[in-house]
C-alpha positions as CSV (number, residue, x, y, z in Angstrom):
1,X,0.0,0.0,0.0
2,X,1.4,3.2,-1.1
3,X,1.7,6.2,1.8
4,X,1.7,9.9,1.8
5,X,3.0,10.2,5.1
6,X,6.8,9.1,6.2
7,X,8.5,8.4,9.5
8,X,10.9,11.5,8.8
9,X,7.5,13.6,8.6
10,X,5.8,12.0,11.6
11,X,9.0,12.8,13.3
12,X,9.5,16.2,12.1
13,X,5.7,17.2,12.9
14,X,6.2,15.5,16.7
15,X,9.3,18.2,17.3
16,X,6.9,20.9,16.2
17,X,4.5,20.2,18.3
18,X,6.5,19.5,21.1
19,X,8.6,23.4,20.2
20,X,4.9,25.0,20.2
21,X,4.1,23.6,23.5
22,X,7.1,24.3,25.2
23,X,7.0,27.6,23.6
24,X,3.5,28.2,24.8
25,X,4.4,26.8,28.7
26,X,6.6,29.2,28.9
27,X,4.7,32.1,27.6
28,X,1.6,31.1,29.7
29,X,4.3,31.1,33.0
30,X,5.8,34.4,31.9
31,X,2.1,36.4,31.8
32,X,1.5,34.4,35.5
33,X,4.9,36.1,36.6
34,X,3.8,39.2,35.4
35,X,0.5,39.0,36.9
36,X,2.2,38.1,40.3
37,X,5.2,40.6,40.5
38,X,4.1,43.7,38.3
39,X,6.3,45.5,40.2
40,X,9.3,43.3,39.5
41,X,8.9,43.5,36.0
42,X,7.8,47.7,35.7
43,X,11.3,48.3,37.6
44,X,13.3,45.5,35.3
45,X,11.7,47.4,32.0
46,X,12.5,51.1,33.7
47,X,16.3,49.8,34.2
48,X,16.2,48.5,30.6
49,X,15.4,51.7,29.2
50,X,17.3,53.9,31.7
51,X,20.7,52.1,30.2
52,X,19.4,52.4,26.5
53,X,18.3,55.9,26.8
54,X,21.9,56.8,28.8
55,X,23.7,54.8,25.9
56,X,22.1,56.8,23.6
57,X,23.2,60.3,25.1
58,X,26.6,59.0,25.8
59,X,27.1,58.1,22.2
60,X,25.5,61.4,21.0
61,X,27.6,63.5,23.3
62,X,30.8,61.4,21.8
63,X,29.6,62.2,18.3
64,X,29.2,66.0,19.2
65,X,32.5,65.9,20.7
66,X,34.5,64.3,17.9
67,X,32.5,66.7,15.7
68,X,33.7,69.6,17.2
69,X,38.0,68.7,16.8
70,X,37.2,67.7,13.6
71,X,35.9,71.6,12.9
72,X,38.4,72.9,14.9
73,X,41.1,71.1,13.3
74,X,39.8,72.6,10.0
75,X,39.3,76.0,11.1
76,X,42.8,76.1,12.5
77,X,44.9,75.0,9.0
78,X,42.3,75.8,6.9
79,X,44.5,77.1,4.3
80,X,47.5,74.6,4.8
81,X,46.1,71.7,2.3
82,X,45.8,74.3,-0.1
83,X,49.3,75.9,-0.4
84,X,50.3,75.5,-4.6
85,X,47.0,74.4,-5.7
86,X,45.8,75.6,-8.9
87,X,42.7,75.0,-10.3
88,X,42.5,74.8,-14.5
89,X,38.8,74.8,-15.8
90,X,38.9,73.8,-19.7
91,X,36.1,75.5,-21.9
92,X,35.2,72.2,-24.0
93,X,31.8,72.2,-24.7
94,X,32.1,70.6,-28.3
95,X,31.9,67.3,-27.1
């Protein structure tokens, strides 16, 4: 008798169910921790974006920093990479 189904697919369909499951356990126990420390979980999502918002100024204020040598280096030798520099503009609009 001739079958759709195969051992590798009865297998294959058994870990998925078994992922979902343990996939939805621990989603199901995650809400029920929630429920029962709300607390615990308001002050762990403050901290997490307390650090990402203070990341985010630190690297800004690095940013503006390096920003501001990089102008100040230019302002101060602003002339100095253009000592003997001539610039030749050809008229050749026949092309």
């Amino acid at each position: 008798m001739f079958s759709f189904y195969s051992n590798a697919v009865s297998q294959a369909s058994k870990g998925i169910a078994k992922g979902i499951f343990t996939v939805g356990l621990l989603l199901a126990g995650f809400g029920v921790l929630i429920l029962a420390l709300p607390a615990l979980f308001a002050m762990l999502a403050a901290l997490v974006f307390f650090i990402a918002g203070a990341g985010c100024v630190g690297t800004a204020v690095k940013i503006f920093l390096a920003q501001r040598q990089l102008n100040k280096m230019n302002s101060d030798n602003s002339t100095a990479y253009r000592e003997n520099v001539q610039i030749h503009i050809e008229d050749d609009h026949d092309a």
